[in-house]
C-alpha positions as CSV (number, residue, x, y, z in Angstrom):
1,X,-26.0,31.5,-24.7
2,X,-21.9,30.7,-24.9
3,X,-21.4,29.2,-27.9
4,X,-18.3,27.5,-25.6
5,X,-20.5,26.3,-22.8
6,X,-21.8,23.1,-23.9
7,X,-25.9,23.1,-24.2
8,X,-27.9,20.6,-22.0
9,X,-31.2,21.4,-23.5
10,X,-32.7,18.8,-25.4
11,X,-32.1,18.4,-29.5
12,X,-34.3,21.3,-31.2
13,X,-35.2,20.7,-35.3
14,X,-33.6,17.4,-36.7
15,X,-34.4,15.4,-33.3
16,X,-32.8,12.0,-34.2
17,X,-29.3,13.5,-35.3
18,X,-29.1,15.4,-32.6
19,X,-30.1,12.6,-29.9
20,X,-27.3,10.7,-29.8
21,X,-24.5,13.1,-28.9
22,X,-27.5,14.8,-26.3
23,X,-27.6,11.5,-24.5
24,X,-23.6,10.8,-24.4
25,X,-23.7,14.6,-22.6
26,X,-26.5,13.4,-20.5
27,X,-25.0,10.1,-19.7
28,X,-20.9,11.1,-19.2
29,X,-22.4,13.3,-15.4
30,X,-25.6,11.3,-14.4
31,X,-25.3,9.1,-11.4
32,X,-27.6,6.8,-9.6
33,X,-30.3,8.4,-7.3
34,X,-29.4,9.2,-4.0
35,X,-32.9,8.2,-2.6
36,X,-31.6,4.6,-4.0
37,X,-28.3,4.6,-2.0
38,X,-25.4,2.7,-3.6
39,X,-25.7,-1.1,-5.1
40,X,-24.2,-4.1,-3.3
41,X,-25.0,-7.1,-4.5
42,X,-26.3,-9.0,-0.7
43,X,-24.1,-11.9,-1.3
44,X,-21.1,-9.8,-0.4
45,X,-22.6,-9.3,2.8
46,X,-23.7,-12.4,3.7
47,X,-21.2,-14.6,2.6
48,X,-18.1,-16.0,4.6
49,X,-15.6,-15.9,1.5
50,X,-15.2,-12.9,0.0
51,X,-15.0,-13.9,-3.8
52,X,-17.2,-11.5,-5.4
53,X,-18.3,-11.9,-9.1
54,X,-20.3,-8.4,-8.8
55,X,-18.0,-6.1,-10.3
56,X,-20.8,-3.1,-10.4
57,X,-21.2,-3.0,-6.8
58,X,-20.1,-0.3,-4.4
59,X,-17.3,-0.5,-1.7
60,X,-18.6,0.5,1.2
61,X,-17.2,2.1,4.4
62,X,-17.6,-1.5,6.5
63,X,-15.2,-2.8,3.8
64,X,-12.3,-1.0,4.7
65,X,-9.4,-3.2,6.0
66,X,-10.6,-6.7,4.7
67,X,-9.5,-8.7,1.6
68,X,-12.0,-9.0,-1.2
69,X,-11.1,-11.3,-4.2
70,X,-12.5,-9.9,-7.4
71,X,-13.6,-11.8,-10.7
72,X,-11.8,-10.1,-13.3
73,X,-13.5,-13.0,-16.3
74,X,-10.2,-15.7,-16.3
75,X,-9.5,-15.6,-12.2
76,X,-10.0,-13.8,-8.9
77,X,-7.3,-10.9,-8.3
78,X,-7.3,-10.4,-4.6
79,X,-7.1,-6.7,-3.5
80,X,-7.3,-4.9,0.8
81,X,-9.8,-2.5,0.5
82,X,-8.4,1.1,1.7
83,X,-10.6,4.2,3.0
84,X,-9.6,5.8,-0.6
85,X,-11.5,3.0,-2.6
86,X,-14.9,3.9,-0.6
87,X,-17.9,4.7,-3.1
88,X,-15.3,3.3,-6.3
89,X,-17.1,-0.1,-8.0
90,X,-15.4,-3.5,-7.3
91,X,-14.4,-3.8,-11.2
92,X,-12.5,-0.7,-10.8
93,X,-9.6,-2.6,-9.1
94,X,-9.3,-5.8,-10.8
95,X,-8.0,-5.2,-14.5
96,X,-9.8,-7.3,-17.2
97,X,-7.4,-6.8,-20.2
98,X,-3.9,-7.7,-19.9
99,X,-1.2,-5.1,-20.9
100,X,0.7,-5.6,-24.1
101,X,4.2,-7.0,-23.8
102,X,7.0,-5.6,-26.3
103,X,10.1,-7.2,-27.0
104,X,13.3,-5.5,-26.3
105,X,15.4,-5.2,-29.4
106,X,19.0,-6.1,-29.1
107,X,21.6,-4.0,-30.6
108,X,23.6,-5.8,-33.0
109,X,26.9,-5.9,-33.1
């Protein structure tokens, strides 16, 4: 085996050590089932307003065109949903942390 090509076999001897970083490999390309198809929540396609509070769901092709406003925790950040955002999550688009702000130092004189 390439000692450069990273295993995906399971942990062999000490089995607890070796779990944790085999389950971050496992985790970082898994995806959900395709048998399951993508998650929308059915409020998003039900309701009227489109406020949605389900930041894990999927955008979906029937999407494309129309304004969605997204919960981001504080307040709803309205976004148009493009062909390019198809199969992204909802929370993908709507920031939840705001960006630091640095003061400009004046030069002194």
């Amino acid at each position: 085996m390439n000692p450069q090509k990273q295993s995906l076999l399971p942990p062999q001897g000490n089995a607890v050590a070796n779990f944790a970083t085999f389950a971050k490999k496992i985790r970082s390309f898994m995806t959900r089932s395709l048998w399951k198809g993508p998650f929308v929540n059915p409020t998003i396609l039900a309701a009227k307003t489109k406020a949605v509070w389900s930041r894990h769901s999927s955008i979906l092709p029937q999407f494309v065109n129309k304004k969605f406003k997204i919960h981001n925790g504080k307040s709803f950040i309205e976004i148009e949903i493009q062909e390019s955002m198809i199969g992204h999550k909802f929370g993908e688009f709507a920031l939840t942390r705001k960006r630091p702000t640095h003061k400009k130092k004046e030069k002194k004189r």
